[in-house]
C-alpha positions as CSV (number, residue, x, y, z in Angstrom):
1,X,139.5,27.9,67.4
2,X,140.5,29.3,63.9
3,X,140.6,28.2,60.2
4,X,142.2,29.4,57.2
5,X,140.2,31.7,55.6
6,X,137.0,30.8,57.8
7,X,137.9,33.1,60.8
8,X,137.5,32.9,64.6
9,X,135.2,32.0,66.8
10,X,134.8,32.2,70.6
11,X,132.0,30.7,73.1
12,X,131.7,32.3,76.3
13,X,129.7,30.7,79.3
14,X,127.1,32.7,81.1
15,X,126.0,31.8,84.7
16,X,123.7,33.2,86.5
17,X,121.8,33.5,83.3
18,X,119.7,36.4,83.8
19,X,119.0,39.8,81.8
20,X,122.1,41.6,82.7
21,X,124.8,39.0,82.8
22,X,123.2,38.0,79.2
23,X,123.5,41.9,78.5
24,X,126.9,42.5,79.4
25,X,128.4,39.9,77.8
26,X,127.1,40.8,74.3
27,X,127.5,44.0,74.8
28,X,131.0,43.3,75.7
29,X,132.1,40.7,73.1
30,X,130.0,43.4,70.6
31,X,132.6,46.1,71.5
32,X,135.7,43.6,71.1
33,X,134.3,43.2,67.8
34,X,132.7,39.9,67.6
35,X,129.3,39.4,65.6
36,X,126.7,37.4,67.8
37,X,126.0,33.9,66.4
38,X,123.8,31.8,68.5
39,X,122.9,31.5,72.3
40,X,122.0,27.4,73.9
41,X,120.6,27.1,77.4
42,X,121.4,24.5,79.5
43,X,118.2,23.3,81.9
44,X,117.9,22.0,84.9
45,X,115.8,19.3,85.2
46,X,112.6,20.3,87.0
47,X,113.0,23.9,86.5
48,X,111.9,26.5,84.1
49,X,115.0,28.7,84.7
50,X,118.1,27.7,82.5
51,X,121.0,26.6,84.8
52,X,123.4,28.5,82.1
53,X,123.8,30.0,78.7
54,X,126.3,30.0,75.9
55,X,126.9,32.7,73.8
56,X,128.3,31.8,70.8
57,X,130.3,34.5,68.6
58,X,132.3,35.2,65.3
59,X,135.1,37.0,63.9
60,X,136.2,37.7,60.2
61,X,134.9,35.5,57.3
62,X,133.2,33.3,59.7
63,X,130.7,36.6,61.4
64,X,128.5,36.5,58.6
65,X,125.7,34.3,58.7
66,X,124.8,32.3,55.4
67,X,121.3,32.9,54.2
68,X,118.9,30.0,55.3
69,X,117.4,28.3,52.7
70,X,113.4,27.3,52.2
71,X,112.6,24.4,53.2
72,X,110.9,22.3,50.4
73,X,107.1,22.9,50.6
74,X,107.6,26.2,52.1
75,X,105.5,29.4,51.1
76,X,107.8,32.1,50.7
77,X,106.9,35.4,53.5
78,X,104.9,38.2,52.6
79,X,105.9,41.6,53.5
């Protein structure tokens, strides 16, 4: 799925979700060139473990993350 001017983006589905299948497919989608976004599990009910992951990814204008804002009330972080 593209835009003008807003980039690419890709989602790729991870099952078994486990250290290295997470592992290779960043490193992967890393070397294609694609800046890591956001990961969501998917749960099984009655178990801990995550039935499967998605990996979501960027390309061009759209693989830079905006700045998050402070919420209202917030105390800003000490370094």
């Amino acid at each position: 799925m593209s835009g003008s001017g807003h980039g690419t983006f890709r989602v790729v589905e991870v099952s078994p979700v486990a250290e290295e299948t997470l592992t290779r497919a960043l490193e992967e989608r890393a070397a294609e060139g694609w800046a890591f976004q956001s990961i969501h599990f998917v749960m099984r009910e009655g178990s801990h473990r995550p039935a499967m992951a998605f990996l979501f990814f960027a390309r061009g204008s759209a693989g830079a993350l905006p700045r998050r804002r402070a919420r209202a009330g917030s105390r800003p972080r000490r370094s």
